[in-house]
C-alpha positions in Angstrom: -41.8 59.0 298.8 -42.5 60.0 302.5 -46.6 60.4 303.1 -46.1 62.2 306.4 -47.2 65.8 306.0 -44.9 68.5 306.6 -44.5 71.6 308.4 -47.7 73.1 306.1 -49.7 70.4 307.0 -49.7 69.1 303.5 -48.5 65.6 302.3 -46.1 65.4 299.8 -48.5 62.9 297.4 -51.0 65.5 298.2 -49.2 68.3 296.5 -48.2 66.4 294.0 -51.8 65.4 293.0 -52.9 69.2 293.0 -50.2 69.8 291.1 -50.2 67.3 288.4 -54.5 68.4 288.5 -53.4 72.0 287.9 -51.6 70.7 285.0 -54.1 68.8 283.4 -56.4 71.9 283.8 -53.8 74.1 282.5 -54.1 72.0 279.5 -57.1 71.2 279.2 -58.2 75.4 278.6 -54.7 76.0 276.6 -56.5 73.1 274.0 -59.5 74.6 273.9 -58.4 77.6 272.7 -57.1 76.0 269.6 -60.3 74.6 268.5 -62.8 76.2 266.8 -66.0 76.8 268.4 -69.8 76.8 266.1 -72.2 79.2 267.7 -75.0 76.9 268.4 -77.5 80.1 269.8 -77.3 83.4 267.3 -80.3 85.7 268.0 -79.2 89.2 267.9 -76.1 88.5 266.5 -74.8 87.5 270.2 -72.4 84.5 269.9 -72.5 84.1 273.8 -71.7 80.2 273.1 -68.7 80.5 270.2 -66.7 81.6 273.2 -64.2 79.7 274.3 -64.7 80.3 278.0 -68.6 79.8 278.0 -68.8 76.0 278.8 -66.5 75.9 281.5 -68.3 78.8 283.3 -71.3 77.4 282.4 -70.4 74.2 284.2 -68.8 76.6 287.2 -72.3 78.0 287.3 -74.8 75.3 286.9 -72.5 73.3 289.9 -72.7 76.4 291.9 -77.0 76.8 291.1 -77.1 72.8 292.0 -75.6 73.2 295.2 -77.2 76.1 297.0 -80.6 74.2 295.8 -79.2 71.5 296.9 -78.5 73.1 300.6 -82.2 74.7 300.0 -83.7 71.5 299.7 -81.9 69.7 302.4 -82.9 72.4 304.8 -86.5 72.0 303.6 -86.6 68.1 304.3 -85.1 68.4 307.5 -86.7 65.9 310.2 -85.5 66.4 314.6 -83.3 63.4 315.1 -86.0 62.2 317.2 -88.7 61.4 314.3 -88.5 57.8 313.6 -88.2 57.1 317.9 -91.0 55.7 319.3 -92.6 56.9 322.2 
């Protein structure tokens, strides 16, 4: 199997990994429909977390949170390139 990338710009072993990672998420939310989920937080008889889709956009959202703090904090501990010279 030939590594070069093509006309697109992407390598073949490239596409095949996003491909065979598509698949494994394809799965992944096709078996997590089939389970049953226990509501873990009822108050007001909102079952927010019996969903099937409310841990993985959970997870989408908690990543997302982490990295713009992340970004924030990096911006706020910034030091000139210049700070550890000695002059």
């Amino acid at each position: 199997m030939s590594d070069e990338p093509k006309a697109s710009g992407v390598s073949t072993r490239a596409l095949i990994a996003w491909l065979v990672g598509a698949a494994v998420l394809v799965a992944i939310v096709a078996v997590d429909y089939t389970v049953h989920h226990h509501a873990h937080f009822t108050a007001d008889g909102i079952d927010v977390d019996a969903m099937p889709e409310f841990f993985p956009l959970f997870g989408l959202v908690s990543g997302f949170v982490l990295v713009l703090l992340s970004k924030t904090l990096s911006i706020a501990l910034k030091r000139k390139d210049t700070f550890y010279a000695d002059d």
